[in-house]
ZAMARGU-4260 file (C-alpha; in steps of 0.2 Angstrom, whole numbers, plus 5000, padded with zeros to 4 digits):
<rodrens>
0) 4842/4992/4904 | 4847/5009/4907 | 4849/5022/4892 | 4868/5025/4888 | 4878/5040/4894
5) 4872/5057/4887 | 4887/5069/4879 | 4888/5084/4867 | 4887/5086/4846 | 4904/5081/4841
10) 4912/5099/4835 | 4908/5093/4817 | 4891/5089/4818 | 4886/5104/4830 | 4894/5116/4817
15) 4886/5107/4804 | 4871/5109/4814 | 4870/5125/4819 | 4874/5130/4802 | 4856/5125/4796
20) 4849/5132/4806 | 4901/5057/4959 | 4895/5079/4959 | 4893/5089/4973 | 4875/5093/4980
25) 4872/5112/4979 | 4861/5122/4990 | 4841/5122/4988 | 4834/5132/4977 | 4821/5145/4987
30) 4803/5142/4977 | 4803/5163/4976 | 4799/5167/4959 | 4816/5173/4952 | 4821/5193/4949
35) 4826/5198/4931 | 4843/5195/4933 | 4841/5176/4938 | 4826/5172/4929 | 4827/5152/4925
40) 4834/5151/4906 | 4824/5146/4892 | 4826/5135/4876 | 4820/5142/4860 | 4803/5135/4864
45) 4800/5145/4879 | 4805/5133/4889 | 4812/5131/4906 | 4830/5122/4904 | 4832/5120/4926
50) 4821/5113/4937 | 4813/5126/4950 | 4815/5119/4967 | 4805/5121/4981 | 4810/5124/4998
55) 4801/5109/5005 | 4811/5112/5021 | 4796/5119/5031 | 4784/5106/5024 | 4795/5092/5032
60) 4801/5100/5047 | 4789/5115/5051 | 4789/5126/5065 | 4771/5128/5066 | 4755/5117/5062
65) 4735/5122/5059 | 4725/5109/5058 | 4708/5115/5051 | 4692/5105/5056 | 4702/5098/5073
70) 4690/5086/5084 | 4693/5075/5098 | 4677/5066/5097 | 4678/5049/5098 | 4671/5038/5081
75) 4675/5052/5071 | 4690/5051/5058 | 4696/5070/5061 | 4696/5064/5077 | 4711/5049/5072
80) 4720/5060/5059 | 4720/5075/5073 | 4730/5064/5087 | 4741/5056/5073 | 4745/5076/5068
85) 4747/5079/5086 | 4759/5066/5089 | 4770/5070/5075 | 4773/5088/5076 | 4779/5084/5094
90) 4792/5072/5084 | 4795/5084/5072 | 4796/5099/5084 | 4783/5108/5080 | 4768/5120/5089
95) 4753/5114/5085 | 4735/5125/5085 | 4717/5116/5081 | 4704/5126/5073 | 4685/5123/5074
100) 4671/5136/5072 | 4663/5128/5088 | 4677/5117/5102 | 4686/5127/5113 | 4699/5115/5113
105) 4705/5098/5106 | 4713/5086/5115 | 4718/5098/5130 | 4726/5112/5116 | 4718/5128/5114
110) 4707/5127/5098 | 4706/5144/5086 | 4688/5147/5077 | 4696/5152/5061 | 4714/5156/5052
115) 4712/5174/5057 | 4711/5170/5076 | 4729/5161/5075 | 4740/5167/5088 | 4756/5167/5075
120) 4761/5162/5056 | 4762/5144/5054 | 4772/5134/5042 | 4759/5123/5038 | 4740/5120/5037
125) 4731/5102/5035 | 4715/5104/5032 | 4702/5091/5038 | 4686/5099/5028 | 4674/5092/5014
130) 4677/5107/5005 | 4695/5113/5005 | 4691/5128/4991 | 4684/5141/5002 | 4699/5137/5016
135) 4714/5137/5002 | 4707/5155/4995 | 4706/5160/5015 | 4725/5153/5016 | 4732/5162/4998
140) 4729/5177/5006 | 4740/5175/5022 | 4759/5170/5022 | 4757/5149/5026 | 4766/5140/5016
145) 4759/5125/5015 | 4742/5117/5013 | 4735/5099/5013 | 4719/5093/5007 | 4714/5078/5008
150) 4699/5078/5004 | 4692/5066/4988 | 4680/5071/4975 | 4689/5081/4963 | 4698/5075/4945
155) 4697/5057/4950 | 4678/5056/4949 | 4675/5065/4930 | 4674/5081/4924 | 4666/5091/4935
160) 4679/5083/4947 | 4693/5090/4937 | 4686/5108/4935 | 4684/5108/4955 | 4701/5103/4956
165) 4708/5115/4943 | 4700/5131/4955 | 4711/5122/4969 | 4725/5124/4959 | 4720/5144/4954
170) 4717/5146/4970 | 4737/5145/4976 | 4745/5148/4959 | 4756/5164/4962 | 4751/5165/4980
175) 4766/5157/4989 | 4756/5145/4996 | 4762/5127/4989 | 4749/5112/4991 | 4747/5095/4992
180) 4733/5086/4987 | 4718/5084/4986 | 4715/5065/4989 | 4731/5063/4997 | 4732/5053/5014
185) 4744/5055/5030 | 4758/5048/5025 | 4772/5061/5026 | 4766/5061/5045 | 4772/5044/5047
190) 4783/5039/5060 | 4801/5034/5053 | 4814/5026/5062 | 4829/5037/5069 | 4839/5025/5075
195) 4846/5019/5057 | 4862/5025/5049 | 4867/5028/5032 | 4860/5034/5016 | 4841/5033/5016
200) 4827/5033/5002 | 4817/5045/5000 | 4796/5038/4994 | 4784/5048/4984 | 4766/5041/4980
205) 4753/5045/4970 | 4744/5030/4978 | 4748/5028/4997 | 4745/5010/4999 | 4757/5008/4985
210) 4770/5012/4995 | 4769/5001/5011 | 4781/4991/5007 | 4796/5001/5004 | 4790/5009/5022
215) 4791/4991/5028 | 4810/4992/5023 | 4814/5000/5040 | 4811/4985/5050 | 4824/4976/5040
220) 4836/4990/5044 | 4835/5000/5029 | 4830/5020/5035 | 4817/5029/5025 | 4818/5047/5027
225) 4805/5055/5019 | 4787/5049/5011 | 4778/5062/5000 | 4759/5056/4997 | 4756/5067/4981
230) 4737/5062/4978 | 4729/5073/4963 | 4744/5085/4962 | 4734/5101/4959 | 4750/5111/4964
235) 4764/5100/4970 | 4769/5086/4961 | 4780/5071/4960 | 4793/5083/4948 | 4794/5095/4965
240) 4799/5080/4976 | 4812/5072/4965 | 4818/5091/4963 | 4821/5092/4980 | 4824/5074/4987
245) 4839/5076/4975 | 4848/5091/4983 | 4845/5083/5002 | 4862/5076/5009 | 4854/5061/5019
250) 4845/5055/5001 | 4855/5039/4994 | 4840/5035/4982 | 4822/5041/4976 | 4809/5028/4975
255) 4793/5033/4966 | 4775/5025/4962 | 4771/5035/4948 | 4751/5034/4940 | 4751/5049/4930
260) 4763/5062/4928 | 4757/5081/4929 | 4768/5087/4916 | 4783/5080/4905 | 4795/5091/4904
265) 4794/5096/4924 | 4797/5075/4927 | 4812/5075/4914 | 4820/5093/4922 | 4820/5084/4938
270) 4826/5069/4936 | 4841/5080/4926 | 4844/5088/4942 | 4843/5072/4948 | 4854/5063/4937
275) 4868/5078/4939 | 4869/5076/4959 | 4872/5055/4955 | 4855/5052/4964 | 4846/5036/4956
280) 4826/5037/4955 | 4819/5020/4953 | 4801/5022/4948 | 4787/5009/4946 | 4775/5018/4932
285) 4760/5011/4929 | 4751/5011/4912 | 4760/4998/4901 | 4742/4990/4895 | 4726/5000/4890
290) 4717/4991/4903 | 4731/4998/4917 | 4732/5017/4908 | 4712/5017/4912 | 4714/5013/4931
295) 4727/5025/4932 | 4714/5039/4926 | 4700/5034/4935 | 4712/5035/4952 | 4721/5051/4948
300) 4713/5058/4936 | 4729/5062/4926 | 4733/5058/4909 | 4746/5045/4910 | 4752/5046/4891
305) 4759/5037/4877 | 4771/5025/4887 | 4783/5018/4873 | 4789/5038/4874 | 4788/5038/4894
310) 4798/5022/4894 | 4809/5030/4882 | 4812/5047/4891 | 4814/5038/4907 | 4827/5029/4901
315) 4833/5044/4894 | 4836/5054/4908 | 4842/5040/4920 | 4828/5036/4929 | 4826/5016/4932
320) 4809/5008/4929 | 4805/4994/4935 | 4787/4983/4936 | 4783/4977/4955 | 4784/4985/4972
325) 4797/4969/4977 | 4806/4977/4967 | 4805/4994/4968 | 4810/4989/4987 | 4824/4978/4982
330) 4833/4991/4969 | 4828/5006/4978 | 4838/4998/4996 | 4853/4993/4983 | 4856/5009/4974
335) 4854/5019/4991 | 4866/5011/5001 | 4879/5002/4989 | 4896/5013/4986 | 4902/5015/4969
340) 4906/5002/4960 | 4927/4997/4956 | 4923/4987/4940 | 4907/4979/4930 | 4912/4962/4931
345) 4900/4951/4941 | 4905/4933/4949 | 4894/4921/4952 | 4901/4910/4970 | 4891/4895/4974
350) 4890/4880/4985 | 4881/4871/4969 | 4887/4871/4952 | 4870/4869/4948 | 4865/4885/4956
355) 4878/4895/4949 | 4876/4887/4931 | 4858/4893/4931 | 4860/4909/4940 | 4874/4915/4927
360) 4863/4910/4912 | 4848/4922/4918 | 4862/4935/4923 | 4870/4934/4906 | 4854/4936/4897
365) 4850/4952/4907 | 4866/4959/4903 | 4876/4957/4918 | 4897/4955/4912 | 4901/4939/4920
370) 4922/4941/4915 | 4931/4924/4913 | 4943/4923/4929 | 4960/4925/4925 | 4972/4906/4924
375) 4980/4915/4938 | 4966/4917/4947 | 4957/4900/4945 | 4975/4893/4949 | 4973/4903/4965
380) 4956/4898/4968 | 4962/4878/4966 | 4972/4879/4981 | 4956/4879/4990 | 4945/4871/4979
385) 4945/4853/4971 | 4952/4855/4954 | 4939/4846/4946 | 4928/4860/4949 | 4925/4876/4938
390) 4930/4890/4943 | 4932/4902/4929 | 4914/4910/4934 | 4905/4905/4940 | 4914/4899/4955
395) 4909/4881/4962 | 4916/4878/4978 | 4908/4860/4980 | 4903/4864/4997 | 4914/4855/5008
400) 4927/4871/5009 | 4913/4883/5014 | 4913/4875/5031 | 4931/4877/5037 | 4943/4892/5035
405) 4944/4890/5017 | 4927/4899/5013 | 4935/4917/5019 | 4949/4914/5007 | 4938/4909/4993
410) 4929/4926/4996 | 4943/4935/4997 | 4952/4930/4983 | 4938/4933/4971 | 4937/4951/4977
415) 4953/4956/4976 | 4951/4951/4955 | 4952/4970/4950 | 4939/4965/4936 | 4926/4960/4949
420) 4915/4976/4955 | 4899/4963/4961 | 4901/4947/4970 | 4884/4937/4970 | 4882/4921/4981
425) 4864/4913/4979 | 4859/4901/4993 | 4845/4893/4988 | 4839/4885/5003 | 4848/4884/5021
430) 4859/4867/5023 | 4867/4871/5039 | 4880/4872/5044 | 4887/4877/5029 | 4873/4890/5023
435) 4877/4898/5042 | 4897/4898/5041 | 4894/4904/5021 | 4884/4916/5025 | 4892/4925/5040
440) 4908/4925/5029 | 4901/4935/5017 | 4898/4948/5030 | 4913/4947/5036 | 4921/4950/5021
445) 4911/4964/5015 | 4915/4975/5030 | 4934/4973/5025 | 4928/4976/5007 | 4923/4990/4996
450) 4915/4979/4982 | 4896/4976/4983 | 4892/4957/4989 | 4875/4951/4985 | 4867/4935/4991
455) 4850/4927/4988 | 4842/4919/5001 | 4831/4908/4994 | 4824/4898/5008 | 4803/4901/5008
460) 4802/4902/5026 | 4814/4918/5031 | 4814/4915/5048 | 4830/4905/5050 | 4845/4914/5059
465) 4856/4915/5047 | 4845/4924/5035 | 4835/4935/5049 | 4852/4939/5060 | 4868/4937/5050
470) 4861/4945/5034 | 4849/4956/5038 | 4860/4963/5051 | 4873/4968/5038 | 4873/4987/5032
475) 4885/4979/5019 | 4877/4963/5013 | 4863/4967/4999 | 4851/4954/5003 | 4838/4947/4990
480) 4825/4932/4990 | 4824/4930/4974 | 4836/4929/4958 | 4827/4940/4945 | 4824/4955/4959
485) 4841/4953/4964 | 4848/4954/4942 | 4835/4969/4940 | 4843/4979/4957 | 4862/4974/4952
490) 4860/4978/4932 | 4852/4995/4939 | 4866/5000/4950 | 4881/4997/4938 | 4869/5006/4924
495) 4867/5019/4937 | 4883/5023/4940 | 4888/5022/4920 | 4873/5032/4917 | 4880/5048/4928
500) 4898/5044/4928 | 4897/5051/4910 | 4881/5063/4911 | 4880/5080/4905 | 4862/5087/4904
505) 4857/5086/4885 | 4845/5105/4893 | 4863/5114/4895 | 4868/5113/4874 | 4848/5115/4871
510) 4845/5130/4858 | 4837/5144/4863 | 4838/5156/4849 | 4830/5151/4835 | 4842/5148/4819
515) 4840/5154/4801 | 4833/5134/4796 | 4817/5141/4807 | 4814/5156/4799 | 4815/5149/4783
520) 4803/5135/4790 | 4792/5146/4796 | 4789/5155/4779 | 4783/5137/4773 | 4770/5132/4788
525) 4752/5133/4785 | 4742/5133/4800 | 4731/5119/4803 | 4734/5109/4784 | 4745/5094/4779
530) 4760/5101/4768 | 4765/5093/4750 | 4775/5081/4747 | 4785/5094/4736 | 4784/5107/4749
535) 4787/5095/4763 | 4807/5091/4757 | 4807/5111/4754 | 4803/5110/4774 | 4818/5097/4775
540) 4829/5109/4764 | 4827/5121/4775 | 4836/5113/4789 | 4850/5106/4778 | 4844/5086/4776
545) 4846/5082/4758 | 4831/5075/4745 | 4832/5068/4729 | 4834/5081/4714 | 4818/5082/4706
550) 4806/5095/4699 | 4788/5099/4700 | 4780/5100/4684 | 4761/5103/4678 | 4761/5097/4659
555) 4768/5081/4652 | 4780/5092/4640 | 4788/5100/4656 | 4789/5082/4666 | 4798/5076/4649
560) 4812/5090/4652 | 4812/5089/4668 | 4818/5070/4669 | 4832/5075/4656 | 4838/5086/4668
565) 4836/5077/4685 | 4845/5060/4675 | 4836/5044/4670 | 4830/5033/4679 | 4817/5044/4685
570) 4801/5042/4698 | 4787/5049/4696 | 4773/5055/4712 | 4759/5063/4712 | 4760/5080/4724
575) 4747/5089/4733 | 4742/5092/4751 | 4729/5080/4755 | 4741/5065/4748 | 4747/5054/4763
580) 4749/5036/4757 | 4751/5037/4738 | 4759/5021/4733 | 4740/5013/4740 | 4732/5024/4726
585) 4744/5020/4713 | 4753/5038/4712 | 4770/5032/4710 | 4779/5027/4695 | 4795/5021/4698
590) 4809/5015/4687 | 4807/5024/4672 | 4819/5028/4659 | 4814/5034/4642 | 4802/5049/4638
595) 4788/5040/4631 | 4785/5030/4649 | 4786/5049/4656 | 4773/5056/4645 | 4760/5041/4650
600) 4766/5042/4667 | 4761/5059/4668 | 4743/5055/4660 | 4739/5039/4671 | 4743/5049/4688
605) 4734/5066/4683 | 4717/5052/4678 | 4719/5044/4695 | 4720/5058/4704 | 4705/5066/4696
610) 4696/5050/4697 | 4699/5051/4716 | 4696/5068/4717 | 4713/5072/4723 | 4718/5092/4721
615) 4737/5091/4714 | 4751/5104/4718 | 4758/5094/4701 | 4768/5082/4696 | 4786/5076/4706
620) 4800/5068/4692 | 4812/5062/4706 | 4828/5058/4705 | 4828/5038/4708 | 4840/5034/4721
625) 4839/5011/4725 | 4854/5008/4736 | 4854/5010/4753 | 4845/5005/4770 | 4825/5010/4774
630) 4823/5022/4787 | 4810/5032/4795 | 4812/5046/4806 | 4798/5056/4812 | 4792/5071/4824
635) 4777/5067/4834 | 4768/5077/4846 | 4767/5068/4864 | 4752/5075/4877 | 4765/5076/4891
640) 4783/5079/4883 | 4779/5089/4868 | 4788/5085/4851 | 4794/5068/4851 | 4808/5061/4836
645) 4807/5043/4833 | 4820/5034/4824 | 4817/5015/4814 | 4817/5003/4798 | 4807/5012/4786
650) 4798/5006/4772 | 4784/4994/4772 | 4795/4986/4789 | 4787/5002/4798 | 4773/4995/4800
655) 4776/4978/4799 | 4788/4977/4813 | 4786/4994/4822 | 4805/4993/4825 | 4807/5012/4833
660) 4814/5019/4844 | 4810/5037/4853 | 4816/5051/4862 | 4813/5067/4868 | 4822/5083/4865
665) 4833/5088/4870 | 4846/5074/4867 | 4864/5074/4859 | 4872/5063/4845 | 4876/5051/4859
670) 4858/5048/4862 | 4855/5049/4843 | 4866/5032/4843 | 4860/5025/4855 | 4842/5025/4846
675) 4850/5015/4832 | 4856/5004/4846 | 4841/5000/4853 | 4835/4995/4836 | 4829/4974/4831
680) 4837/4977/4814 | 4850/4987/4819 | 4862/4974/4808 | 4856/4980/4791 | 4867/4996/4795
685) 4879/4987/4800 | 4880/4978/4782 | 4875/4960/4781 | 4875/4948/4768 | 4889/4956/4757
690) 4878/4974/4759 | 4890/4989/4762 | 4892/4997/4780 | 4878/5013/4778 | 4881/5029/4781
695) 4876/5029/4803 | 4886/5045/4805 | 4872/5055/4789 | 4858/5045/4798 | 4863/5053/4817
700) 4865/5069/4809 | 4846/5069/4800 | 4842/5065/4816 | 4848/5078/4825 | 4844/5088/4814
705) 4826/5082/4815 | 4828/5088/4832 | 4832/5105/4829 | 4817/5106/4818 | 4805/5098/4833
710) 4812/5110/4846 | 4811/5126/4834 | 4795/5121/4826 | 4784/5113/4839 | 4772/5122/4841
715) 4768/5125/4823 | 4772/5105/4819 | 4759/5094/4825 | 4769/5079/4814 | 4782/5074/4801
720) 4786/5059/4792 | 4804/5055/4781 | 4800/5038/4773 | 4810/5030/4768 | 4826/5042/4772
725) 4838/5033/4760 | 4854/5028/4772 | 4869/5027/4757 | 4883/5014/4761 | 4898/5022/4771
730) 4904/5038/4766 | 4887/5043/4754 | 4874/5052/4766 | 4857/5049/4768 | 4844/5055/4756
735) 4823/5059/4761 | 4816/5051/4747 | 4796/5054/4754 | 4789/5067/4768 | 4776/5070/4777
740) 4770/5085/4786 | 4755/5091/4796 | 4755/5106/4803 | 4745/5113/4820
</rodrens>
């Protein structure tokens, strides 16, 4: 499912704190570094909040083409990838100029011994050489603006790989010459279809087999407009295409084939850009399994990261993940071509009440609405089907009525139910002539239709008429093959259009000045050491979440005085910077209530701790605070995204259940909800069993606070842990009754 809508802090809960401390496509973006007075904003992190754009124009549509290492001799590959090139540029419009230190021409063209012989500035150069290096530094210094290498051997094959690679990617920074590759391959010179209409999806690949059969979706009438191969990404990366595939008028959706990404927060700015302009990107990522995150690194050589946070911040961000190629195809040709939707509800239309009982079940259990009809409606519905049959939705027709005049009406009727957005018809096998006469109804209907009719054409064989002619030939018809590709495609679209119907981009409220909370934080960091638990909360005090009262003490008199002060019942911890897991080494005493029990309290912690040769910061006496629900909310540090909050049932649950939920800053109270949302024991917030409501709106705002803290402090934070954070019934707040906190 699709993360909910982002928003904005509530007016309360951003005072509170900052205290502690369907859109319009706008023009492209030039890839000219900006002058001072448009330099790209940045967060209080030092970094970007807007996506730099490239202009991409002259990569697709160039002028001028070299092609460095050109041959024309027969049995060689430069020889196949030279004519390919040749016969592209002449699609594209484009003048073409072979270079080789020894032909004097290729293929009947004048051929150039070196970049400094050609006879004008060209757009683009594809190198066709073993060793692109000393060619890319020859480039750098002229004013192309494009590269491609193909060549293999670099970050895929190991270290030495990567540091061959990494001198690729020296070699243009800062030049104005942009790159693709290495070990990329030809597709962006691939022949698309111009005789298709209608919104198209743009393909990027990091594997370029990968994306055959979303290429394949043209001879099914489904145009394709561009294919970006983005091999090793030593300069251009998939973040640069979704960047610019978003701003491109003719783009209905972005599908991508994702193996590592190049950098986090480059992939989350671009699909916000994407996101603002209503663009979908549906992705397949690999890298769900140990065994798959180790193929990916051995084929790109890219660090494919933590994917619960991945999965978290695409979901975050809009961006729709899905697990096969099927149906990357399938969602991709949906989200691109389908208009907005009028309303959620979805109704199931069947010739089979068998069909439509199953279909509705899997539906349901994905999340699909599936609204009862109206009495008015089904009353409706009767006049043309028998009244035995149900017909509050799903629809069972019977069959019979499908074959006469009574089949347009049915459809009709159902569409014009303002509560339907999505009419789905599964046909699970043909049975003409009904499956014919059904079927070219439904096309019928949706071209006097603005609501989205889907049909499932189950039949194994594909090649009957009504499948290959009538539906297939429909712009209007989304056509599917099987049920669960055609749920995944629907659910994405309505999520889609939910999703940005209500975005705002969580980077336009991010901080970018650092608030007093920080530079009190900052007086409290120690480089490189885990913090106290004592001075851990004072970190937490700093940015306004509240902790128990307690004292630190350093003599059994003092502990004594300070539990009078702090209120019986009292729990007692040890404190000191090298104590994680305390309760494991019997440093806490909880429950105690008289001055004798503080006393040998004070003496059995101070033993254990010099038996485990455990340095102490002292003793905590801690206020002892029972009610509430166990939480855990933590900062993490992610290789590709950065500082990373997590939210989920604390306790001992953490690590029983490992029921969390993650995302990346920045995010507003919106997103903080819908963390708890996703949450398996969600419930025990709400109250169960006679249990009070808690306190959700104290739990969003620690956690927005905690944000605050990961954005202002990460650099200096490498982790924190609150558990459990106390979450009072309704009304009460939430209290930090342990921390935890490393520092980088």
């Amino acid at each position: 499912m699709l993360g909910s809508t982002h928003g904005t802090l509530t007016t309360d809960f951003r005072a509170r704190v900052e205290a502690c401390g369907e859109s319009p496509r706008t023009a492209v973006h030039s890839s000219a570094a900006p002058s001072a007075d448009d330099a790209v904003p940045l967060d209080v992190s030092g970094r970007p909040l807007h996506a730099d754009v490239p202009d991409l124009d002259r990569f697709f549509r160039p002028e001028s083409v070299a092609v460095i290492g050109a041959s024309d001799t027969e049995g060689r590959p430069n020889t196949g990838i030279t004519r390919q090139l040749i016969a592209w540029a002449e699609r594209v419009g484009a003048r073409i100029h072979p270079l080789h230190p020894t032909r004097p021409t290729v293929f009947g063209l004048t051929c150039h011994a070196s970049v400094a012989d050609l006879p004008e500035q060209v757009d683009l150069a594809v190198l066709l050489v073993a060793d692109p290096l000393p060619v890319i530094e020859e480039l750098a210094g002229t004013k192309v603006k494009f590269a491609v290498a193909f060549a293999s051997g670099f970050a895929e094959t190991g270290d030495a790989g990567a540091a061959a690679q990494e001198r690729l990617g020296a070699a243009v920074r800062g030049s104005g010459l942009r790159l693709l590759g290495p070990n990329t391959n030809l597709n962006a010179f691939e022949k698309f279809r111009e005789d298709l209409d209608g919104p198209a999806i743009a393909l990027i690949t990091q594997s370029g087999h990968q994306g055959r059969p979303v290429y394949t979706l043209q001879e099914l009438g489904i145009r394709l407009s561009h294919w970006a191969p983005t091999g090793n990404e030593a300069d251009l990366e998939t973040s640069d295409f979704i960047s610019y595939f978003a701003e491109q008028p003719e783009v209905g959706a972005i599908a991508c084939y994702v193996e590592g990404l190049k950098d986090g927060r480059s992939f989350l700015l671009a699909a916000d850009r994407a996101a603002r302009n209503g663009v979908p990107v549906v992705a397949v990522k690999v890298g769900r399994t140990e065994t798959g995150a180790r193929m990916a690194a051995s084929h790109t050589g890219k660090l494919t990261g933590a994917d619960t946070v991945v999965d978290a911040a695409m979901r975050q961000f809009g961006v729709i993940r899905v697990d096969g190629l099927d149906e990357l195809q399938d969602t991709a040709a949906l989200l691109a071509r389908a208009r907005k939707p009028k309303a959620d509800g979805v109704v199931v239309y069947s010739i089979s009440g068998g069909t439509g009982a199953h279909f509705s079940d899997l539906a349901t259990e994905a999340g699909l609405t599936l609204p009862t009809l109206s009495q008015a409606k089904q009353d409706e519905l009767h006049q043309w089907i028998p009244g035995y049959l149900n017909v509050a939705n799903p629809v069972d027709n019977g069959g019979h009525p499908v074959g006469d005049w009574r089949g347009r009406k049915i459809i009709d009727a159902i569409l014009a139910d303002p509560a339907v957005g999505v009419l789905i018809c599964p046909i699970t096998g043909p049975f003409p002539p009904m499956s014919d006469k059904l079927a070219q109804d439904l096309v019928d209907a949706a071209e006097q239709s603005d609501k989205l009719i889907c049909v499932i054409w189950g039949s194994p064989v594909g090649t009957e008429d009504a499948y290959r002619t009538t539906l297939l030939g429909s712009s209007r018809v989304a056509t599917f093959r099987t049920f669960g590709n055609c749920i995944t495609a629907v659910r994405a679209y309505l999520g889609h259009h939910r999703f940005t119907a209500g975005y705002r981009s969580p980077f336009e409220d991010a901080p970018r000045t650092p608030s007093p909370s920080y530079r009190k934080a900052q007086a409290l960091m120690r480089p490189s050491q885990q913090l106290s638990e004592h001075a851990a909360k004072q970190l937490l005090r700093a940015y306004g979440i509240r902790v128990p009262r307690e004292q630190l003490v350093t003599s059994a008199a003092a502990a004594v005085r300070a539990a009078g002060l702090v209120g019986y019942p009292v729990v007692m911890k040890a404190s000191g910077p090298q104590l994680g897991h305390k309760t494991e080494l019997g440093l806490v005493k909880i429950g105690l209530t008289s001055a004798s029990q503080i006393r040998d309290a004070y003496r059995e912690l101070t033993d254990i701790a010099r038996y485990e040769n455990v340095p102490l910061d002292g003793i905590l006496v801690c206020q002892m605070v029972e009610r509430g629900v166990e939480m855990v909310v933590g900062v993490t540090q992610d290789d590709l995204f950065g500082p990373t909050v997590t939210v989920g049932l604390g306790g001992v649950l953490v690590e029983v259940l490992h029921d969390a939920a993650v995302r990346v800053p920045p995010f507003g109270e919106d997103q903080a909800r819908a963390m708890l949302r996703e949450l398996r024991g969600h419930a025990l917030l709400e109250g169960v069993r006679g249990a009070p409501p808690a306190d959700v709106d104290a739990l969003v705002e620690v956690v927005l606070r905690i944000q605050r803290m990961a954005l202002e402090l990460g650099d200096e934070l490498s982790e924190l842990d609150i558990n459990p954070l106390m979450v009072l019934p309704r009304g009460q707040g939430a209290v930090a009754l342990d921390a935890l906190a490393i520092c980088r």
